[in-house]
C-alpha positions as CSV (number, residue, x, y, z in Angstrom):
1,X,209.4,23.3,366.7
2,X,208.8,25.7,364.0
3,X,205.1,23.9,361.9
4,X,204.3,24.8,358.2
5,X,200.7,25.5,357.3
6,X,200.4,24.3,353.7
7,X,198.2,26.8,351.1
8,X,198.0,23.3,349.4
9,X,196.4,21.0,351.6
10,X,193.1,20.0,350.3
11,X,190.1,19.4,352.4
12,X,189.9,17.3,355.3
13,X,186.3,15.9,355.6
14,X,184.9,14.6,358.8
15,X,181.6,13.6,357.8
16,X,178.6,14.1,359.5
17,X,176.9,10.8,357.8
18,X,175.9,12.3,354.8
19,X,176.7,14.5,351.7
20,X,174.7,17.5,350.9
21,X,173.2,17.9,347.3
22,X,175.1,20.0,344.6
23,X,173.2,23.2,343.6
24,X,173.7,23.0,339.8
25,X,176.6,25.5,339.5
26,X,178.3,23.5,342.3
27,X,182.2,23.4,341.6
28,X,183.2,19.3,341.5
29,X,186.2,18.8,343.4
30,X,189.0,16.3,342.8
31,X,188.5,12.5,343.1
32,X,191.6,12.6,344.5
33,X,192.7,15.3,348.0
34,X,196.0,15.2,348.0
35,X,197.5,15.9,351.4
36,X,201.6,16.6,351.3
37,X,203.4,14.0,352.8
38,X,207.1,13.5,353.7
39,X,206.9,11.3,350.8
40,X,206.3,12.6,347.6
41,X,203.5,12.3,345.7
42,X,201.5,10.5,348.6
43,X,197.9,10.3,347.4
44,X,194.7,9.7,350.0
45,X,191.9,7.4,348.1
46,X,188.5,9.6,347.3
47,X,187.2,10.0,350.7
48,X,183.3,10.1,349.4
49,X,182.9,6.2,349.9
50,X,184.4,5.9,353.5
51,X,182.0,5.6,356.3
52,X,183.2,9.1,358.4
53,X,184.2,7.6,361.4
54,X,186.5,4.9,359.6
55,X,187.6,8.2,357.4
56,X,188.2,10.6,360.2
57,X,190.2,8.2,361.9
58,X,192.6,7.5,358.7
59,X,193.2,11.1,358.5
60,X,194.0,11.7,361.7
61,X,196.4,9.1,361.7
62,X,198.1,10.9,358.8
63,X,200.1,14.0,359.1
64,X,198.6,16.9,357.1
65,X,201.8,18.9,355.8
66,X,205.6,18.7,355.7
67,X,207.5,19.6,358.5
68,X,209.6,22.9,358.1
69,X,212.9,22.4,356.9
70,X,215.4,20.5,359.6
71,X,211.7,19.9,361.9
72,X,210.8,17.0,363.4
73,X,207.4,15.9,362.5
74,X,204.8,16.3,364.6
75,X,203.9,14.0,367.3
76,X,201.2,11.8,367.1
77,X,199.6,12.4,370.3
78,X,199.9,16.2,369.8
79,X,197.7,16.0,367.1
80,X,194.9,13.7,368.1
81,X,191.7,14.7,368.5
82,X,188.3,12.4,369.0
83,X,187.2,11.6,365.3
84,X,183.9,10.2,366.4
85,X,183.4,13.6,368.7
86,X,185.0,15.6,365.6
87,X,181.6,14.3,363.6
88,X,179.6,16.2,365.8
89,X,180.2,19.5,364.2
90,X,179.2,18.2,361.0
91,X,175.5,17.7,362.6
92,X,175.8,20.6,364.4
93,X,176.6,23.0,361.2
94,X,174.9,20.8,358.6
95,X,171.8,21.2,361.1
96,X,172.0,25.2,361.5
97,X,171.7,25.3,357.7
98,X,168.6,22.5,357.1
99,X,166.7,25.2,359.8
100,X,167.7,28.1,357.9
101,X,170.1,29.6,360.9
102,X,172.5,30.4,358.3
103,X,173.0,30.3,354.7
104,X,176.7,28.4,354.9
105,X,180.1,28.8,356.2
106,X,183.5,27.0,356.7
107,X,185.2,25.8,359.6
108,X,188.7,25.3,359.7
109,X,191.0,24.2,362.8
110,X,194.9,23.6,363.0
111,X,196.5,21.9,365.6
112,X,200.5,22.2,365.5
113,X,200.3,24.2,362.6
114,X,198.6,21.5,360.6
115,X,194.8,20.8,360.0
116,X,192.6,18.5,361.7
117,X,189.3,19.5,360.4
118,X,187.9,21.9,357.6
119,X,184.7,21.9,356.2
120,X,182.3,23.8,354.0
121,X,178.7,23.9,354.8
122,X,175.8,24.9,352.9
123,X,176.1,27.7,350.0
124,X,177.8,30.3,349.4
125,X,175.1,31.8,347.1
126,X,171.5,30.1,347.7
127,X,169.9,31.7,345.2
128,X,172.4,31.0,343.0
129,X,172.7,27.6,343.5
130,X,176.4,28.1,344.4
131,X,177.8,25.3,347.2
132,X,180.3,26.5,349.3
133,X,183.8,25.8,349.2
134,X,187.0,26.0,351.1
135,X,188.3,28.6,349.4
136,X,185.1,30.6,349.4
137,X,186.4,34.6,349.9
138,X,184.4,36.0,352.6
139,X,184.3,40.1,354.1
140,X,185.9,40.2,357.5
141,X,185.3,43.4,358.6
142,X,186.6,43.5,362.0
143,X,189.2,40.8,361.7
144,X,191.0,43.1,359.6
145,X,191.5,45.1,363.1
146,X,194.7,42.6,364.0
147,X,196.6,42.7,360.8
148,X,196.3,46.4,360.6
149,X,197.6,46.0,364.3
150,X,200.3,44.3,363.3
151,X,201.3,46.5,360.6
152,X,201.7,49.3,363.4
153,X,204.1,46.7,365.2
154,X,206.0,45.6,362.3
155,X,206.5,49.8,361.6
156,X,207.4,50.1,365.2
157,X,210.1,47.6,364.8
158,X,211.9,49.7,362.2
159,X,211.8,52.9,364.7
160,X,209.3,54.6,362.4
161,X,206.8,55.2,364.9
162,X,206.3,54.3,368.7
163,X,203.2,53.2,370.4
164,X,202.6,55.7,372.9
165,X,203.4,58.6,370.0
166,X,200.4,60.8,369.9
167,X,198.4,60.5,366.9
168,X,198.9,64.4,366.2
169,X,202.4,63.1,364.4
170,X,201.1,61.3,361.8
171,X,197.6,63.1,361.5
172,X,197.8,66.9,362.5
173,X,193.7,67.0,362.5
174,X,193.8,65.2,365.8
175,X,196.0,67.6,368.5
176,X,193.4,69.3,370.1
177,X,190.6,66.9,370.1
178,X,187.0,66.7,371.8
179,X,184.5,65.1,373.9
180,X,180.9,65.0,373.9
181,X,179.8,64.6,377.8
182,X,175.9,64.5,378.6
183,X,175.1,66.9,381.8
184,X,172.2,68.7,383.4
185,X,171.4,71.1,380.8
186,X,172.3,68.5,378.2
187,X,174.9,67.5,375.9
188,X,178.0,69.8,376.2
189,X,181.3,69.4,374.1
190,X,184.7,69.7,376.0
191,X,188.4,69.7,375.3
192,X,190.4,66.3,375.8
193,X,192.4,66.1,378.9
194,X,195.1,64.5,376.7
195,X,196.4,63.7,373.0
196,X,195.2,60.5,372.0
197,X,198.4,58.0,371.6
198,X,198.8,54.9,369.3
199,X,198.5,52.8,371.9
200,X,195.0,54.5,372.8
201,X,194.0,53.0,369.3
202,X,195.7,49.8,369.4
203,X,193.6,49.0,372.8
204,X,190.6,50.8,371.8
205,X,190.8,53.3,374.8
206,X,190.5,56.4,372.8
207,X,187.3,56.7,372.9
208,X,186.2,57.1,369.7
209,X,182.9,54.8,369.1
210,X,181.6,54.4,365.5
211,X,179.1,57.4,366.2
212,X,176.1,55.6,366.9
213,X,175.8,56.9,370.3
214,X,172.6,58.6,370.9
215,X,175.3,61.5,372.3
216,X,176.9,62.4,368.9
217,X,174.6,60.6,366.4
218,X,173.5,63.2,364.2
219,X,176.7,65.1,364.4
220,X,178.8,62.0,361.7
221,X,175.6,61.1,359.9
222,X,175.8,64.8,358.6
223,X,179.8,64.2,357.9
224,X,179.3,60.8,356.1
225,X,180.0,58.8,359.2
226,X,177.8,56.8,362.3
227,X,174.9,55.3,360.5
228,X,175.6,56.9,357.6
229,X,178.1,54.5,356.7
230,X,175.9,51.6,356.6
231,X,176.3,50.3,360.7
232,X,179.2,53.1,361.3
233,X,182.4,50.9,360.0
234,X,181.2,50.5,356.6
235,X,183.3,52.9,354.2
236,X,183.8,50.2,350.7
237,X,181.4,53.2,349.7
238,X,183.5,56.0,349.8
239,X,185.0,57.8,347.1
240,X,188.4,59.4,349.0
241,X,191.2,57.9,350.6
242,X,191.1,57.0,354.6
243,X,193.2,59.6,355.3
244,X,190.9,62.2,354.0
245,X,187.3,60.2,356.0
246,X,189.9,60.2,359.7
247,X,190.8,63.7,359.5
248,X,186.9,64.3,358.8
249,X,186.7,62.0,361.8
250,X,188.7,64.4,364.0
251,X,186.5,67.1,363.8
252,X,184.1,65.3,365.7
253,X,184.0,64.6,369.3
254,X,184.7,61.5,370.5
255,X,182.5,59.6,373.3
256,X,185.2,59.1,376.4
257,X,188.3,60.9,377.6
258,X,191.5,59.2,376.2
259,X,192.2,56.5,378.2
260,X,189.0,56.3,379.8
261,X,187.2,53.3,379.4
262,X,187.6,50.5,376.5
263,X,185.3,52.2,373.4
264,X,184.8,50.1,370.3
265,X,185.0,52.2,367.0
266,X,186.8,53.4,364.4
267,X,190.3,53.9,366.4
268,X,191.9,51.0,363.7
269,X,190.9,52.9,360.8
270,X,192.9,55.8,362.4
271,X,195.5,53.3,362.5
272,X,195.1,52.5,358.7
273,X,195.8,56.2,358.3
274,X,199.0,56.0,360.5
275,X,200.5,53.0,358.5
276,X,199.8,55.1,355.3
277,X,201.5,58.4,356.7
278,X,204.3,56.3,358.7
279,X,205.3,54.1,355.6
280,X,204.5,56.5,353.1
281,X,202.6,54.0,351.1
282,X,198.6,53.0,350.6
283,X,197.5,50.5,353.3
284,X,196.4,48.4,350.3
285,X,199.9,48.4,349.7
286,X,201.9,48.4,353.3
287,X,199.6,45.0,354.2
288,X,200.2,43.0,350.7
289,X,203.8,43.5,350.5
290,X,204.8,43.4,354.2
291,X,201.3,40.9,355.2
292,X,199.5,38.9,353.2
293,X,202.2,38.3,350.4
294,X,205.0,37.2,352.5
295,X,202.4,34.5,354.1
296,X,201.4,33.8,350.8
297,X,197.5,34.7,351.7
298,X,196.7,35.1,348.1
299,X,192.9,35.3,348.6
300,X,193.0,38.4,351.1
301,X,192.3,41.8,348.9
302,X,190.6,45.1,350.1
303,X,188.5,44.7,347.1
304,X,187.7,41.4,345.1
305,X,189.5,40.8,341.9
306,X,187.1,40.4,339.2
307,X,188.4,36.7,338.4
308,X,187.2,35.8,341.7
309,X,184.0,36.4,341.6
310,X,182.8,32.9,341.6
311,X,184.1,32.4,344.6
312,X,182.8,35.5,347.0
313,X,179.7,34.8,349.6
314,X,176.7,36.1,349.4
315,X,175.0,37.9,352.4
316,X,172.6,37.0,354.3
317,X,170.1,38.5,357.2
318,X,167.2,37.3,359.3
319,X,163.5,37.5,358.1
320,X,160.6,37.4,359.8
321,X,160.2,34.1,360.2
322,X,163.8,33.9,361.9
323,X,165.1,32.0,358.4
324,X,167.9,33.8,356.7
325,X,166.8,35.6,353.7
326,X,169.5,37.1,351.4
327,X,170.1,40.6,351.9
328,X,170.1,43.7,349.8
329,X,172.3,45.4,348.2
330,X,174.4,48.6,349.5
331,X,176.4,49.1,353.0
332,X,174.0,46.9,355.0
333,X,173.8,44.1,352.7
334,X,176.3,43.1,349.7
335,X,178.2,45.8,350.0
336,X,180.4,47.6,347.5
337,X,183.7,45.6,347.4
338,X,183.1,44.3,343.7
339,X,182.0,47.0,341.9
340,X,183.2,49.9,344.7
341,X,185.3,53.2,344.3
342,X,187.9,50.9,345.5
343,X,189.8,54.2,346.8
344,X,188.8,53.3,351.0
345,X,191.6,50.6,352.1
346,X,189.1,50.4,356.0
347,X,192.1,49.1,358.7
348,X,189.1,48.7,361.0
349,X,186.7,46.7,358.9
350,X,188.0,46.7,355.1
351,X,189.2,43.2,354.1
352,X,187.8,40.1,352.3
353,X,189.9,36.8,353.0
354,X,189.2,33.5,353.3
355,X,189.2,30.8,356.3
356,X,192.6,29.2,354.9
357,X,194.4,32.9,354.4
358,X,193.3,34.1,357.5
359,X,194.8,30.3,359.6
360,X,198.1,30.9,357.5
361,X,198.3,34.8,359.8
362,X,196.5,33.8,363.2
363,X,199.5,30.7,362.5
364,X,202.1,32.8,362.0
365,X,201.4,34.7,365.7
366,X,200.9,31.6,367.4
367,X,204.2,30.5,365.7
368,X,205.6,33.8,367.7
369,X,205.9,36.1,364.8
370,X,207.0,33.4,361.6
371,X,205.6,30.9,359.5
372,X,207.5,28.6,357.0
373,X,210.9,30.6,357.8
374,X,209.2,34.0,356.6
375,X,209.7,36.0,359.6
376,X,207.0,38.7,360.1
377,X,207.3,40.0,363.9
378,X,209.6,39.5,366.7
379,X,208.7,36.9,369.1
380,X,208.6,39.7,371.8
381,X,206.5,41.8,369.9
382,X,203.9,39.1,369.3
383,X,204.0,38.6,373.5
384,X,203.4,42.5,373.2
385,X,200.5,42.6,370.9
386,X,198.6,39.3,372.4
387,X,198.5,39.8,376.5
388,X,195.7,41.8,378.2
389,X,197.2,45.8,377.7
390,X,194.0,47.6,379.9
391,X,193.1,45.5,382.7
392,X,190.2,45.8,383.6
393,X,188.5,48.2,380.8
394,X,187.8,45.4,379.3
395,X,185.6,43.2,381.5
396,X,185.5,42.9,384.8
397,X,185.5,39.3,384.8
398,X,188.8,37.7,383.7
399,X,188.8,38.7,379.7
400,X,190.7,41.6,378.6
401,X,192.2,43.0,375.6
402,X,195.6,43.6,373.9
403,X,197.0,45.0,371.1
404,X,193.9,43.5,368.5
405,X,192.4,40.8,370.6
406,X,190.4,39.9,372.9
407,X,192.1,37.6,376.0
408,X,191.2,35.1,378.2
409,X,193.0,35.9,381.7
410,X,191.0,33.1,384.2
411,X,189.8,29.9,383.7
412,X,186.2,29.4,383.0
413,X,184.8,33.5,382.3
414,X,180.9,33.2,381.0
415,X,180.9,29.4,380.5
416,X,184.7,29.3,378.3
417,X,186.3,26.2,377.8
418,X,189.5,27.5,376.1
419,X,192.9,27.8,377.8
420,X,194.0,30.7,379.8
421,X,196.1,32.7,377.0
422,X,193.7,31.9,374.5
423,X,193.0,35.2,372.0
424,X,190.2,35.9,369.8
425,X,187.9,38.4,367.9
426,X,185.5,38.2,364.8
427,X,183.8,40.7,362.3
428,X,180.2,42.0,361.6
429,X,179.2,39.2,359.3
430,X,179.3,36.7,362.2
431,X,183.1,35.3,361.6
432,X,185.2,34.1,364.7
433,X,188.6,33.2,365.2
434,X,190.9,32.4,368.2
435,X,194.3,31.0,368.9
436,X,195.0,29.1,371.9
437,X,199.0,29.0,372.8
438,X,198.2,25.7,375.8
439,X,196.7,23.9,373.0
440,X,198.5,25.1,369.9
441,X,194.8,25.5,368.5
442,X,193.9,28.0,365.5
443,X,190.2,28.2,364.6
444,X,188.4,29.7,362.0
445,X,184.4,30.4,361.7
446,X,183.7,31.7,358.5
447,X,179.8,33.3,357.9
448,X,178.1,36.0,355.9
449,X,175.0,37.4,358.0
450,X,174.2,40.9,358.7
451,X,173.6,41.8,361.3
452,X,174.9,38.5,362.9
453,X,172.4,38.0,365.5
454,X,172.6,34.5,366.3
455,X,176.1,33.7,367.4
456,X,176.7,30.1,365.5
457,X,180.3,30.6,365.7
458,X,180.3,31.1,369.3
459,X,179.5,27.5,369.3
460,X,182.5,26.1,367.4
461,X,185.0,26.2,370.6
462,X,182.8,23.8,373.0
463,X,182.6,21.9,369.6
464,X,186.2,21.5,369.0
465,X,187.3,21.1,372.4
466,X,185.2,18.3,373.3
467,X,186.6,16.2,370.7
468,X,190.2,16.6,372.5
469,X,190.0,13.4,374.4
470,X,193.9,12.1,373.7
471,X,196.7,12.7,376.1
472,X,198.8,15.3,375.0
């Protein structure tokens, strides 16, 4: 059954007992939340007065968006979760911001394609006095890593590239690249074995790290890379295209021999480059028109529209005192992606989206490549880029990676309650996503703290899957 993920659907509150206090440039929202209906113009009375169990439970009883066109709707009992067990991640969140663990977020979760819970907490600007909201545009850094991934596939599909072409065809820079290896006498620079291949990139087994190994360190803080660009994937900053900061890159030697071992770094802004080269357009470009505008993810930009601005998060970082404190200005705190060069489209770590735009494209893979009849990948493709591509480079213990995510392979790795075929990842500023195929689960954690050192989203799973207490 092919689900539709509405852009419309307002939010669906599961109240933790209590309302928090509008800062006084708080956006009101509608007395009325409209959630589409097979029947038109089906209203749901203001859900403020309802006691939250008594609420939750009406919602859930209610499906949350229209069918697609000649679907059946959606089961009941494939959609039920625990209401009073759903209320628990109100506390939980609403209590992570009354002791200062973070600032705010949202928490959205789809189950069928349609949403069972999604909630703002705290503000999106303290200082400000600015709630958040749903729609609240957030930076993503790393999750911007699977839809430049899937940009690769989608150019693979047309024959314009293949993933185990070397890089060398799309960027010359990198046919004869190097390694930095630490011996004896020291640190000692040698030729790769190999090319490094797409595929390389896509599973991050190039070896190329974001140059804050002690190994090669000083050698891309003096080429504008490693910590000096911010925490090594910042680039908002830069004043030249990606193309021009990878071939820079190139020059450099990389931390592993191709194919190694699993090294985190700036392989997907290589891959930004590739897309550009392969489609002969910007990355900005390639993602809105083949991306983000086809699944109508109108709040996902590379830099933030200036009518938007009331709507983008502030960041936040930990003080002394363990409390988040909002945090300065620059790479390592609000960044540059308002008032930027807006010249560096980052594949690795570039885009600002928010919780509802990123559902509609973790929806669309777990929907095997479509959403709402717009057809983005092939179902075989989306198989390709979502199982475990490097076996055990990964982890030795039963996660792996693919083509952009990190996979669950066995039951029960470090304390994990999701399915076996469950995929995931996050970004800098604390954000986590994953989709789980058993469950047909999406969920999104959206935060702004750098660096993220307190792992709040990695609670959300235990949270949601504890309130799945209904027979399937």
């Amino acid at each position: 059954m092919v689900q539709r993920l509405s852009r419309r659907c307002k939010t669906l509150h599961f109240v933790g007992g209590r309302e928090p206090p509008r800062g006084p440039r708080q956006r009101l929202s509608s007395p009325l939340h409209r959630v589409e209906h097979p029947e038109p113009g089906f209203l749901m009375p203001p859900v403020r007065h309802l006691p939250a169990v008594a609420l939750a439970a009406a919602l859930l009883a209610l499906p949350a968006t229209l069918p697609a066109q000649g679907a059946a709707p959606a089961q009941q009992g494939r959609l039920a979760l625990s209401a009073e067990r759903l209320a628990r991640v109100d506390s939980f969140f609403h209590r992570a911001v009354d002791q200062g663990q973070m600032a705010g977020a949202v928490v959205l979760v789809l189950r069928d394609g349609q949403p069972v819970y999604e909630r703002a907490f705290g503000w999106a600007d303290r200082e400000a006095g600015r709630r958040m909201t749903p729609d609240a545009i957030f930076r993503i850094a790393s999750q911007t890593k699977a839809i430049t991934s899937a940009a690769i596939l989608a150019l693979a599909e047309e024959g314009k590239l293949a993933l185990n072409d070397p890089v060398s065809r799309f960027i010359p820079a990198f046919r004869q690249t190097t390694v930095a290896v630490r011996g004896d006498s020291g640190v000692s620079v040698v030729p790769a074995r190999r090319q490094i291949t797409l595929r390389d990139l896509l599973t991050h087994t190039a070896g190329i790290s974001y140059g804050r190994d002690t190994l090669v360190s000083a050698l891309y803080t003096a080429k504008g890379l490693g910590a000096a660009a911010g925490f090594g994937w910042y680039t908002a900053d830069k004043d030249e295209p990606v193309c021009a900061t990878m071939e820079r890159l190139a020059s450099l030697p990389f931390v592993a021999q191709p194919g190694e071992r699993y090294v985190y770094g700036y392989a997907t802004d290589v891959l930004g480059c590739v897309v550009e080269r392969a489609s002969g357009m910007s990355l900005d470009r390639f993602v809105r028109e083949r991306i983000t505008a086809p699944l109508r993810m109108e709040d996902t930009h590379f830099f933030l529209p200036p009518a938007k601005r009331d709507r983008f998060t502030a960041v936040y970082t930990l003080g002394s005192d363990g409390r988040v404190v909002r945090a300065p200005e620059g790479p390592r705190g609000q960044g540059d992606y308002a008032e930027g060069p807006r010249r560096s489209f980052s594949g690795g770590a570039g885009l600002l989206s928010t919780a509802r735009d990123y559902a509609r494209f973790l929806q669309m893979l777990l929907n095997r490549g479509e959403l709402e009849g717009t057809r983005i990948l092939a179902p075989k493709t989306v198989e390709l880029m979502t199982a475990n591509a490097v076996g055990t480079l990964f982890s030795q213990d039963g996660e792996g990676f693919s083509l952009g995510f990190r996979t669950l392979d066995r039951p029960g790795v470090r304390g994990r309650v999701e399915s076996v075929g469950t995929y995931s990842w996050g970004g800098a500023y604390g954000s986590e996503y994953l989709v789980d195929p058993k469950e047909r689960l999406v969920m999104v954690f959206m935060v702004q703290e750098l660096p993220n050192t307190q792992g709040i989203g990695q609670r959300l799973p235990m949270l949601v899957y504890q309130a799945l207490v209904e027979a399937r």
